[in-house]
Biotite code that builds the C-alpha atoms (Angstrom):
import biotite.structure as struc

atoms = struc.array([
    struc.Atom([-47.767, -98.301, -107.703], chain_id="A", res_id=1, res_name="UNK", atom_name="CA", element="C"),
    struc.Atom([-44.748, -98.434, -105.156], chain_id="A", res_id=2, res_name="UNK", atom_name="CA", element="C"),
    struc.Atom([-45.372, -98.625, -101.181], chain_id="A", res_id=3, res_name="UNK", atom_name="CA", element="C"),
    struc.Atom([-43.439, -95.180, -101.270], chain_id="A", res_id=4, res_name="UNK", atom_name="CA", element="C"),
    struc.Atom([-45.932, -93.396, -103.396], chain_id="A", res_id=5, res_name="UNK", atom_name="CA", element="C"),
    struc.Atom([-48.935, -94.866, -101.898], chain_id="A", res_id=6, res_name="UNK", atom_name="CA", element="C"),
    struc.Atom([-47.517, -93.533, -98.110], chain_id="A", res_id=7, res_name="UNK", atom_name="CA", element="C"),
    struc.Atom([-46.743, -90.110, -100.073], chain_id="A", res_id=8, res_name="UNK", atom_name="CA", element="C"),
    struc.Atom([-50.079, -90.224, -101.422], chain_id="A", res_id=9, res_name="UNK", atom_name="CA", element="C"),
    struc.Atom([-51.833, -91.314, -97.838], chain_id="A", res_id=10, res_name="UNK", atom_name="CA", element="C"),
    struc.Atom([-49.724, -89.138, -95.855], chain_id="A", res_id=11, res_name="UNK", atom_name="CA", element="C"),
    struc.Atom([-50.250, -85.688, -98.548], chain_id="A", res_id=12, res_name="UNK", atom_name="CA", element="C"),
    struc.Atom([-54.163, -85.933, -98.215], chain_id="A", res_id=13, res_name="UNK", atom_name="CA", element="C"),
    struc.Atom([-54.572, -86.501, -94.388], chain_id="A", res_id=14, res_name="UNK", atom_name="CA", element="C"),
    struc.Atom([-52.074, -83.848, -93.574], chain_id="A", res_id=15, res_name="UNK", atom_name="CA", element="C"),
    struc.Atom([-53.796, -81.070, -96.262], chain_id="A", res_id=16, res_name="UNK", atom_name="CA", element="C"),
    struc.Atom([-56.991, -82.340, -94.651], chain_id="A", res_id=17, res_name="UNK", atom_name="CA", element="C"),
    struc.Atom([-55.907, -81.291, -91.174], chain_id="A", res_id=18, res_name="UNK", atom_name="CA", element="C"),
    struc.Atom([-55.091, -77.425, -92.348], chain_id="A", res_id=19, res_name="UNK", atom_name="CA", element="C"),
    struc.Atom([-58.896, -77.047, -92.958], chain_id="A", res_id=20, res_name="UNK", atom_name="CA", element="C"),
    struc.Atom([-59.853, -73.891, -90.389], chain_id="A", res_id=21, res_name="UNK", atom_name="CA", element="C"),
    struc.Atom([-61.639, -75.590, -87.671], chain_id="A", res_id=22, res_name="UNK", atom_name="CA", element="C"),
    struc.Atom([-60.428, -79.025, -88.439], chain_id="A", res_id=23, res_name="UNK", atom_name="CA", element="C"),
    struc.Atom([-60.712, -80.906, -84.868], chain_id="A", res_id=24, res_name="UNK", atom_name="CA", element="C"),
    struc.Atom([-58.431, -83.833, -86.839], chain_id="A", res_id=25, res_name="UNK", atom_name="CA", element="C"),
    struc.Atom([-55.057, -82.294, -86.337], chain_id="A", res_id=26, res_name="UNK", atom_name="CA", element="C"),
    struc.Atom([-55.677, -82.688, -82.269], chain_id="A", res_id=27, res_name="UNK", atom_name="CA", element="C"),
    struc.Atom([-56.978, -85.562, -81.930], chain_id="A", res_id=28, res_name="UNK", atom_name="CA", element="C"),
    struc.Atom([-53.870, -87.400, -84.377], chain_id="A", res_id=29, res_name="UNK", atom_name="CA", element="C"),
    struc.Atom([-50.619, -85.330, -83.022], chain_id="A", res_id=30, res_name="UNK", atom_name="CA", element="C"),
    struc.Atom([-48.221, -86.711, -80.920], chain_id="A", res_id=31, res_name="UNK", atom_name="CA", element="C"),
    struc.Atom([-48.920, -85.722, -77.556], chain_id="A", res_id=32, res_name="UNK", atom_name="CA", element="C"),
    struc.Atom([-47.134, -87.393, -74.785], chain_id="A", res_id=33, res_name="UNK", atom_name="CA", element="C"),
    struc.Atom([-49.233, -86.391, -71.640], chain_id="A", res_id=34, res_name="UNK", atom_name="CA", element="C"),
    struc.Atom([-52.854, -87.038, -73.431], chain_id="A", res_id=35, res_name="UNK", atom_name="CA", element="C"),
    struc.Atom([-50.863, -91.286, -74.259], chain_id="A", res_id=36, res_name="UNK", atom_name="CA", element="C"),
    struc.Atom([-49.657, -90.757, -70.773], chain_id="A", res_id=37, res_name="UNK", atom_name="CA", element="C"),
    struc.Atom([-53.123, -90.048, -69.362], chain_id="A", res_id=38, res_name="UNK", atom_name="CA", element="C"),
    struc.Atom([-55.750, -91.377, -72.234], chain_id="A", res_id=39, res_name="UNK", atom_name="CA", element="C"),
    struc.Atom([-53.910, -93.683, -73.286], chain_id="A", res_id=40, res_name="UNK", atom_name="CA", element="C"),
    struc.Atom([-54.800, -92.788, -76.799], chain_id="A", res_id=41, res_name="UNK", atom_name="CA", element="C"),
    struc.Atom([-51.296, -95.090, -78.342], chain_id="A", res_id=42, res_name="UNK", atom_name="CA", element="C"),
    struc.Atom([-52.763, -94.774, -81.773], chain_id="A", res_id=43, res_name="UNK", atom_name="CA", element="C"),
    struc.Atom([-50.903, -90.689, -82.059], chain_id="A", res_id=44, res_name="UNK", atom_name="CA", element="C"),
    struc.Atom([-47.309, -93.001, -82.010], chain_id="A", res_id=45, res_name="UNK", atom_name="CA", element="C"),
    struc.Atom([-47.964, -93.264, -85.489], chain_id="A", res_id=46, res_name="UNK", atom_name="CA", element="C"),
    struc.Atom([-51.099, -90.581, -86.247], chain_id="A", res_id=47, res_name="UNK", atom_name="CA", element="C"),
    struc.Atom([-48.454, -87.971, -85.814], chain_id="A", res_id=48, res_name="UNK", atom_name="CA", element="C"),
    struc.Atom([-46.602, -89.162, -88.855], chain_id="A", res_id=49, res_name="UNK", atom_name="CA", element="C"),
    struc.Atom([-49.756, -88.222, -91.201], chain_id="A", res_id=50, res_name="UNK", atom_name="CA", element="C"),
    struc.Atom([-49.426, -84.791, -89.826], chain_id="A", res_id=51, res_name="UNK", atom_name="CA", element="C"),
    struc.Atom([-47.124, -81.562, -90.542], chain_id="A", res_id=52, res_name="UNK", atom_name="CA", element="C"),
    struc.Atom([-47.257, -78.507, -89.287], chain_id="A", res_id=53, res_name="UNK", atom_name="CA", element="C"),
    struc.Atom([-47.414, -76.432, -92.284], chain_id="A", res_id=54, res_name="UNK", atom_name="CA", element="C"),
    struc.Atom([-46.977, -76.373, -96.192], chain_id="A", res_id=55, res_name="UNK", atom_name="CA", element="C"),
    struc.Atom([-43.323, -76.411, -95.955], chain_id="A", res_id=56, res_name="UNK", atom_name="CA", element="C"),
    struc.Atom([-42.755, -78.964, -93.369], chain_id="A", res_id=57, res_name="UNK", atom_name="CA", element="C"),
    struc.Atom([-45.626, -81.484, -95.693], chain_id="A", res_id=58, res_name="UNK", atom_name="CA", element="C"),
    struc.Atom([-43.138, -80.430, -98.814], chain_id="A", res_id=59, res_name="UNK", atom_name="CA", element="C"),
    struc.Atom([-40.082, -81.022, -97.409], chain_id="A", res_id=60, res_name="UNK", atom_name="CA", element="C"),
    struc.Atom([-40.796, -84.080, -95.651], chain_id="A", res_id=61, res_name="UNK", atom_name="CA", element="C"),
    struc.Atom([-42.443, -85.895, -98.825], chain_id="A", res_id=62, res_name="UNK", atom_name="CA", element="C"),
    struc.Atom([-39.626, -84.363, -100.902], chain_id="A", res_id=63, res_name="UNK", atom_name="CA", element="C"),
    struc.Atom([-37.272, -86.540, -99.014], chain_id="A", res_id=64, res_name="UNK", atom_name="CA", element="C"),
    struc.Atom([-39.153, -89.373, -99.102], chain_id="A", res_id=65, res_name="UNK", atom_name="CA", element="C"),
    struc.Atom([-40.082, -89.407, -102.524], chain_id="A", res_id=66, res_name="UNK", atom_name="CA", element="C"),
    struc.Atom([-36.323, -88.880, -103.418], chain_id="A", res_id=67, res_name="UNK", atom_name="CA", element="C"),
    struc.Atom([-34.539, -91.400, -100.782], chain_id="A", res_id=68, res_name="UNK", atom_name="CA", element="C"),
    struc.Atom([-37.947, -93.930, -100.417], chain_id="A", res_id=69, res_name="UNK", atom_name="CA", element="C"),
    struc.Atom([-38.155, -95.744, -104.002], chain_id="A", res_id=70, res_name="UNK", atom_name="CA", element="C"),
    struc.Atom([-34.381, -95.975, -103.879], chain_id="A", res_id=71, res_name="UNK", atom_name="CA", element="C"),
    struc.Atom([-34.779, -97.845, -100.529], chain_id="A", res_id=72, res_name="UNK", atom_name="CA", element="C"),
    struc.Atom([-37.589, -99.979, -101.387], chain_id="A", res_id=73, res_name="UNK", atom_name="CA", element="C"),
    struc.Atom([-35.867, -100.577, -104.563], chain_id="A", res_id=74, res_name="UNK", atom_name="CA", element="C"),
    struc.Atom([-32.824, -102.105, -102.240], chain_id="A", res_id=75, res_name="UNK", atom_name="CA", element="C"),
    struc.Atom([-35.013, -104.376, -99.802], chain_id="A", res_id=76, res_name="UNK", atom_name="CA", element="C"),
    struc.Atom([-36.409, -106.117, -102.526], chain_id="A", res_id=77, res_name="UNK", atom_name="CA", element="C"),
    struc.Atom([-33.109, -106.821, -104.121], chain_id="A", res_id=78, res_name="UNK", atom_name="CA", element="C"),
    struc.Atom([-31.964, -107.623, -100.572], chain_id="A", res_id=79, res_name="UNK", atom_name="CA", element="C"),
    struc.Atom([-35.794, -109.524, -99.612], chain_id="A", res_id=80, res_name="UNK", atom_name="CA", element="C"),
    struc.Atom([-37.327, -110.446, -102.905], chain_id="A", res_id=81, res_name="UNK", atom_name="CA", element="C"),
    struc.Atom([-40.937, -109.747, -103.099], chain_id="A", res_id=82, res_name="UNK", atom_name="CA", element="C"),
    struc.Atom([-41.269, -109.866, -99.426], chain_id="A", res_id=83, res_name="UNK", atom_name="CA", element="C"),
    struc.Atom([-38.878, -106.536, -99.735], chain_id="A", res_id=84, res_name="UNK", atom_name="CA", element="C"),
    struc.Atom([-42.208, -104.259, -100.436], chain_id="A", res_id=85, res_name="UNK", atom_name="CA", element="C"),
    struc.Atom([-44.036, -105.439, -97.387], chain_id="A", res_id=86, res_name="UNK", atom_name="CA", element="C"),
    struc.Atom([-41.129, -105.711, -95.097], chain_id="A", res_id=87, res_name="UNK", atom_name="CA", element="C"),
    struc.Atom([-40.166, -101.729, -96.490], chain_id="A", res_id=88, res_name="UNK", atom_name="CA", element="C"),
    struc.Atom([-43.805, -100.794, -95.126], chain_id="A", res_id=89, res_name="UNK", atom_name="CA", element="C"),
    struc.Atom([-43.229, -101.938, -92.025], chain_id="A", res_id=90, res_name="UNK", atom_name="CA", element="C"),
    struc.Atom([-39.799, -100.608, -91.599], chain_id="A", res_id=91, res_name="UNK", atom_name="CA", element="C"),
    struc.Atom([-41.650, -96.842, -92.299], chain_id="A", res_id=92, res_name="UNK", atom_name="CA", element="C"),
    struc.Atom([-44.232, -97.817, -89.679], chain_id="A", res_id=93, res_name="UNK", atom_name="CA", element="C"),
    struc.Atom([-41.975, -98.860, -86.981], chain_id="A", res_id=94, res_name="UNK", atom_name="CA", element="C"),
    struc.Atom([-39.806, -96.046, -87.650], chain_id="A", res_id=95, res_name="UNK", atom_name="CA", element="C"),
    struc.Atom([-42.264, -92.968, -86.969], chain_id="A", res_id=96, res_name="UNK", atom_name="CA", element="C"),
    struc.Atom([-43.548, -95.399, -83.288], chain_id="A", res_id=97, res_name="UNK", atom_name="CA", element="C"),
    struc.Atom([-39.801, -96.134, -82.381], chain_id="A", res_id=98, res_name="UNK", atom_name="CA", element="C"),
    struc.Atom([-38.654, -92.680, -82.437], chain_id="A", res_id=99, res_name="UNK", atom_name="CA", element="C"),
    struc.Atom([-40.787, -90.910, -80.800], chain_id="A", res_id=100, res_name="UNK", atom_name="CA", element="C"),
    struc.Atom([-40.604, -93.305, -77.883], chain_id="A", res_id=101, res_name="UNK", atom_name="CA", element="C"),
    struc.Atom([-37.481, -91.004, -76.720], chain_id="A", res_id=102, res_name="UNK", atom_name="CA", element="C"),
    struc.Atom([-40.145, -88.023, -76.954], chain_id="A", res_id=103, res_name="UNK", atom_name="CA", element="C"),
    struc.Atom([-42.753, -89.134, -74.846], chain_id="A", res_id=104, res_name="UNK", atom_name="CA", element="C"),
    struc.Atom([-40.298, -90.371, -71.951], chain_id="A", res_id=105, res_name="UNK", atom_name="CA", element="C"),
    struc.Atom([-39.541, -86.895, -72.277], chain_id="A", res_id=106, res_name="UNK", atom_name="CA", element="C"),
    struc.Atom([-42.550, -85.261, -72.344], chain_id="A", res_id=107, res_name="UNK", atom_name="CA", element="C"),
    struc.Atom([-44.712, -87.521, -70.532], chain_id="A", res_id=108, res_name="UNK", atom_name="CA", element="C"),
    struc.Atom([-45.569, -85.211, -68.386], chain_id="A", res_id=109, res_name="UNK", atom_name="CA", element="C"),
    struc.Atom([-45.532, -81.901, -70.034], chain_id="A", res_id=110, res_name="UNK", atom_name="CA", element="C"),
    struc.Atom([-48.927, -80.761, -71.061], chain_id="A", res_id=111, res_name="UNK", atom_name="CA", element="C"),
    struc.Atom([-47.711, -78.157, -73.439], chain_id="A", res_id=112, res_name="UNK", atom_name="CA", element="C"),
    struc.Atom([-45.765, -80.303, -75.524], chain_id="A", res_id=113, res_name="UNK", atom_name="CA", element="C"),
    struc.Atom([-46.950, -81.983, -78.796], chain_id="A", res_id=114, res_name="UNK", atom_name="CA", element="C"),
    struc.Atom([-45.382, -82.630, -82.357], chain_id="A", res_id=115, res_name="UNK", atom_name="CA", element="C"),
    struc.Atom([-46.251, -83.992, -85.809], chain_id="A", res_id=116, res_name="UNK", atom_name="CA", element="C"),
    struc.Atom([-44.511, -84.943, -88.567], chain_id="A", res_id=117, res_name="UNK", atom_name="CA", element="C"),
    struc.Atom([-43.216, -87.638, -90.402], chain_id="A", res_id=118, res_name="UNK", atom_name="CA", element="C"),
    struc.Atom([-39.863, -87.372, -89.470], chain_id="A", res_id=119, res_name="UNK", atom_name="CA", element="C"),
    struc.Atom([-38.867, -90.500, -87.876], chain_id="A", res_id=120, res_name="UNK", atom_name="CA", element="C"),
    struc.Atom([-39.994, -92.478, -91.231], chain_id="A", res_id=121, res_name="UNK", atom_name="CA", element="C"),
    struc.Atom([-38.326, -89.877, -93.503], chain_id="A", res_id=122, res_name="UNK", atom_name="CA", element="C"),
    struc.Atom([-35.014, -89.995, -91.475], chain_id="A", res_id=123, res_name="UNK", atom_name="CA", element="C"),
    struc.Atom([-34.803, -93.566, -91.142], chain_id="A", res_id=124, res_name="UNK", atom_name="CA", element="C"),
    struc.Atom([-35.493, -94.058, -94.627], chain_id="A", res_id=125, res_name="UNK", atom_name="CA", element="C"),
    struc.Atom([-32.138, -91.296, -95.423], chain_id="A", res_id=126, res_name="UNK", atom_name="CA", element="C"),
    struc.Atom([-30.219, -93.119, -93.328], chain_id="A", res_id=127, res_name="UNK", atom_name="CA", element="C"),
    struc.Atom([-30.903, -96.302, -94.887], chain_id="A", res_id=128, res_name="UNK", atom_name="CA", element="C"),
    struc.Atom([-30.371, -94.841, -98.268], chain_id="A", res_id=129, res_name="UNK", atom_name="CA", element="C"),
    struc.Atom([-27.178, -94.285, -97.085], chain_id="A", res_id=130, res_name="UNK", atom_name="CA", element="C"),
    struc.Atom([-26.181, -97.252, -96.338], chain_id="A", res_id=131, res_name="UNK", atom_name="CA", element="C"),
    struc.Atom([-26.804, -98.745, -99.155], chain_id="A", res_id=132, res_name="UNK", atom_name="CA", element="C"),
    struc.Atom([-25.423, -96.147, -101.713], chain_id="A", res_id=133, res_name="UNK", atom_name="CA", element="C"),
    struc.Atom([-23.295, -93.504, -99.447], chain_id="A", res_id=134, res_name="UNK", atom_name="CA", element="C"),
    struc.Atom([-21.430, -91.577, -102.510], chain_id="A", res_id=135, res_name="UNK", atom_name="CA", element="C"),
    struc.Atom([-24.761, -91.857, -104.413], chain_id="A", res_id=136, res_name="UNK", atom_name="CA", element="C"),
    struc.Atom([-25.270, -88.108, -105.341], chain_id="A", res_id=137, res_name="UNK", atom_name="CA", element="C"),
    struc.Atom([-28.232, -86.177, -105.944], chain_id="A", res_id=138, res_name="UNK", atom_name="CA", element="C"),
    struc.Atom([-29.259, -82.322, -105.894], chain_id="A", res_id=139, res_name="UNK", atom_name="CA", element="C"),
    struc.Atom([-31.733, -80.320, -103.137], chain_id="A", res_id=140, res_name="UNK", atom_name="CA", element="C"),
    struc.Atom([-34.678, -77.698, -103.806], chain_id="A", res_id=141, res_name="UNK", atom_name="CA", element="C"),
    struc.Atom([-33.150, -74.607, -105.052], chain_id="A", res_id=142, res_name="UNK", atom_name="CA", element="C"),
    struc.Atom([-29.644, -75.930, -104.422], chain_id="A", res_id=143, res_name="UNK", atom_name="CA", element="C"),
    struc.Atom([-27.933, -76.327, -107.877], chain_id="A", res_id=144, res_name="UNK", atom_name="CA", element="C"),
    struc.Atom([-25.043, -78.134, -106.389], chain_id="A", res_id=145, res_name="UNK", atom_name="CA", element="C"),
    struc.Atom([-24.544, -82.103, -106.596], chain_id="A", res_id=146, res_name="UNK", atom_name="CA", element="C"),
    struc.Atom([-24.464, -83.505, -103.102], chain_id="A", res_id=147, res_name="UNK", atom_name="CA", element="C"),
    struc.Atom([-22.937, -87.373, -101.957], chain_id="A", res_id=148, res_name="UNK", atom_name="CA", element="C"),
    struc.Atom([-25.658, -88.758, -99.670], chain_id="A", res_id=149, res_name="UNK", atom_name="CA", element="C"),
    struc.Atom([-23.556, -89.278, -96.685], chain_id="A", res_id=150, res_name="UNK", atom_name="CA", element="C"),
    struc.Atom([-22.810, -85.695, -96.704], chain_id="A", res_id=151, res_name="UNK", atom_name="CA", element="C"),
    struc.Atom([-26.547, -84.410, -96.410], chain_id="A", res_id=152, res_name="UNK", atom_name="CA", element="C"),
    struc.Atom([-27.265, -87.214, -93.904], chain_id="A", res_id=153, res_name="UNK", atom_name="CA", element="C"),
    struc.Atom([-24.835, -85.684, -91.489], chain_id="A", res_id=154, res_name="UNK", atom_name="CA", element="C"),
    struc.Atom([-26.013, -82.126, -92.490], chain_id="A", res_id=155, res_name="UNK", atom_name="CA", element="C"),
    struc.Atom([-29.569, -83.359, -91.660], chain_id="A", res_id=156, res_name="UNK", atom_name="CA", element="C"),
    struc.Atom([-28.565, -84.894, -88.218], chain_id="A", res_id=157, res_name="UNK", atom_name="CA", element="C"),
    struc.Atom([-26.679, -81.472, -87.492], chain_id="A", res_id=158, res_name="UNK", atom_name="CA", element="C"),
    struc.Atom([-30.021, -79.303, -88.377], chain_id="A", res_id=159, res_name="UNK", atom_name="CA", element="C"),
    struc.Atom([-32.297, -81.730, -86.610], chain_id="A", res_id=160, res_name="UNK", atom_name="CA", element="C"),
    struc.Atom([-30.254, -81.429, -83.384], chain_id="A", res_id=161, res_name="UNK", atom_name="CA", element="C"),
    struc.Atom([-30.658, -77.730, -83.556], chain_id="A", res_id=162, res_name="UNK", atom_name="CA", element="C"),
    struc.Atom([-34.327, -77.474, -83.823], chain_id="A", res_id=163, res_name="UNK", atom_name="CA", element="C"),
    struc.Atom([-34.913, -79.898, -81.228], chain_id="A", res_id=164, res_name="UNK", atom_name="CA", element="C"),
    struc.Atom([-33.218, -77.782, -78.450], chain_id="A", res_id=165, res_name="UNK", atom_name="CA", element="C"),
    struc.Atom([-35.740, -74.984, -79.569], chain_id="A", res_id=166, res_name="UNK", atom_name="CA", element="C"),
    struc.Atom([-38.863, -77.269, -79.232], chain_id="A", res_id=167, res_name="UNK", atom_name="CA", element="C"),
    struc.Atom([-41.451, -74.911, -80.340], chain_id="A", res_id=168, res_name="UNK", atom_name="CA", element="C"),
    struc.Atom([-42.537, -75.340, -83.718], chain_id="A", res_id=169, res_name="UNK", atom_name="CA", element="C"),
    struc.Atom([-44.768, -78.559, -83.525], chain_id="A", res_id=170, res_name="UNK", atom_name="CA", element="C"),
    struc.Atom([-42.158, -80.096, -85.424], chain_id="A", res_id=171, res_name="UNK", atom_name="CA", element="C"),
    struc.Atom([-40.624, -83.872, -84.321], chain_id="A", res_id=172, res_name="UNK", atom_name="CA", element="C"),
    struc.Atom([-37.102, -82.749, -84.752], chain_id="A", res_id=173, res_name="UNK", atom_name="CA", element="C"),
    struc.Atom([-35.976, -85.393, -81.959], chain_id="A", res_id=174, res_name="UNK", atom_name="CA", element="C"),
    struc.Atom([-37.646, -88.057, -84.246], chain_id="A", res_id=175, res_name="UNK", atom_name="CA", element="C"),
    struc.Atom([-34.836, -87.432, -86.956], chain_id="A", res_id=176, res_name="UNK", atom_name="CA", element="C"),
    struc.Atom([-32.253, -88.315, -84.535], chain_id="A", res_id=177, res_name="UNK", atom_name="CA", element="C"),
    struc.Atom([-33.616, -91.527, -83.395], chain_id="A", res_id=178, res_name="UNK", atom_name="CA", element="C"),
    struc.Atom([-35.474, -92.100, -87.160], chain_id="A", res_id=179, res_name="UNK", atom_name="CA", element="C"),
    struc.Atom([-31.739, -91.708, -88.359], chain_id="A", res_id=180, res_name="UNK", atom_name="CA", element="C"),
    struc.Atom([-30.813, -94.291, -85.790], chain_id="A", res_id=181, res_name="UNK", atom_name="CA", element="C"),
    struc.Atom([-33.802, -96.771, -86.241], chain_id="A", res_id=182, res_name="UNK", atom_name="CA", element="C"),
    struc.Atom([-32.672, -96.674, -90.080], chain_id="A", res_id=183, res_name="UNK", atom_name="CA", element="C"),
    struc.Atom([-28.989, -97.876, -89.449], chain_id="A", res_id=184, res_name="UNK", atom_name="CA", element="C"),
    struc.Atom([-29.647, -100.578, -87.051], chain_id="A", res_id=185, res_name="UNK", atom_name="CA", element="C"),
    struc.Atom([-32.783, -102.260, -88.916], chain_id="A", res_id=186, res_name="UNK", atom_name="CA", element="C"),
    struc.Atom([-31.432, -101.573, -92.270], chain_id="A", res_id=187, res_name="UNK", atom_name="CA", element="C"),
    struc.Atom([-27.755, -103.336, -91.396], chain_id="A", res_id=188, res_name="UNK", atom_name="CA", element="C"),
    struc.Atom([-29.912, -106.292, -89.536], chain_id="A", res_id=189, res_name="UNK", atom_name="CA", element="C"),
    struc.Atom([-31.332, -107.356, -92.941], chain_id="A", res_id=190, res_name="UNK", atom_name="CA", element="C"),
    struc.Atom([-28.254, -108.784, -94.028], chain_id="A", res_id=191, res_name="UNK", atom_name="CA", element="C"),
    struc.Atom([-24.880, -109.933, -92.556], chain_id="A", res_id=192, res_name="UNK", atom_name="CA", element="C"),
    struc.Atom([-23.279, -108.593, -96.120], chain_id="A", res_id=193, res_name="UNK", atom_name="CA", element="C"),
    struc.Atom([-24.610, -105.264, -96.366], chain_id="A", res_id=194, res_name="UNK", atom_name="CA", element="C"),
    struc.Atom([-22.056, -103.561, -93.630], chain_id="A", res_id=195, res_name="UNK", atom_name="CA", element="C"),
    struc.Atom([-19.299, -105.014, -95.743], chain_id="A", res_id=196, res_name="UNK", atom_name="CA", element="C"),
    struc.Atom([-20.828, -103.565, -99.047], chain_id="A", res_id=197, res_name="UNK", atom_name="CA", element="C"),
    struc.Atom([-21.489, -100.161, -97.142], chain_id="A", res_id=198, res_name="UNK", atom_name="CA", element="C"),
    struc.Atom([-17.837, -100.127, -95.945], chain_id="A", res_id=199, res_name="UNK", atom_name="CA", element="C"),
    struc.Atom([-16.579, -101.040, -99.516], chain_id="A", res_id=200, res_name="UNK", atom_name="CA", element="C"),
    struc.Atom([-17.999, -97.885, -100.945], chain_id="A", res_id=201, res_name="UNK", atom_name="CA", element="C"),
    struc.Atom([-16.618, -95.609, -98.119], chain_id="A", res_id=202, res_name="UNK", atom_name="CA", element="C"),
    struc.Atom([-12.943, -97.237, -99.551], chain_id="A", res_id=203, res_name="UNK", atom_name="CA", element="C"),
    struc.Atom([-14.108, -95.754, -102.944], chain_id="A", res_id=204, res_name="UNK", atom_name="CA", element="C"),
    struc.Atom([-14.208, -91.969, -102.136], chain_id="A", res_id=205, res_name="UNK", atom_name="CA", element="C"),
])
């Protein structure tokens, strides 16, 4: 079983567990900046990431992952060897903590803010999928249409900037942004050759 499927897997039951009516869970894992401001209750840096805010936001999010994660995980252990599994989990972990860091210097001291979602650890995981294959194509839900990954990552980035000036859907949308960001720079640092083999593709569309 891949590290991908077992964080799909992981990430699938807690979140279905916190849309039980009356479920307490959902609070006391979200990302909430002013309860780690004033609880210090660090643990909802990466809690948040087992949570979504609905049945769409759980389906989308593990959609992406399952389609962009083995691919990913795939590459670090050609890149990494064996070590490329473990050092793949990590990357997902630091991902969701890292970007919502921006978020809760942010919000620190909003009381009415919170978010869920595991959107920095998808986006990072796009983004690094895009380095390492940025004409690989592949088709969305619904969409019949064959799209080249670097195109959807810059759709994504567009989308995600939207919804984060509107803020009010319990959705991490500012965690794509940095996510995306978090991907490039720890996916690039693996290797000295893979920004050459990510430019060499670019010179191939």
């Amino acid at each position: 079983m891949t590290v991908t499927l077992i964080i799909l897997i992981i990430t699938s039951a807690v979140s279905i567990w916190a849309f039980q009516p009356n479920n307490t869970i959902f609070r006391q894992l979200d990302f909430n900046p002013y309860i780690i401001s004033h609880t210090r209750e660090y643990h909802r840096f990466l809690t948040n990431g087992l949570l979504h805010a609905d049945w769409m936001h759980l389906i989308v999010n593990m959609y992406v992952l399952y389609v962009f994660g083995n691919g990913v995980e795939t590459f670090f252990a050609l890149v990494k060897g064996e070590m490329g599994h473990i050092i793949f989990l990590v990357f997902y972990i630091l991902a969701i903590i890292c970007s919502s860091i921006p978020s809760y210097e942010k919000h620190k001291n909003n009381p009415m803010y919170s978010a869920v979602g595991a959107s920095g650890g998808t986006s990072a995981i796009v983004f690094s999928y895009i380095i390492f294959a940025p004409l690989s194509g592949f088709y969305l839900m619904f969409i019949p249409i064959e799209i080249p990954a670097i195109i959807f990552g810059v759709a994504y980035l567009i989308y995600s900037y939207y919804m984060a000036q509107k803020s009010n859907d319990n959705i991490a949308h500012d965690a794509h942004l940095f996510g995306a960001l978090f991907g490039i720079i720890f996916t690039l640092a693996l290797d000295k050759g893979i920004f050459s083999f990510f430019v060499e593709q670019l010179k191939q569309w």
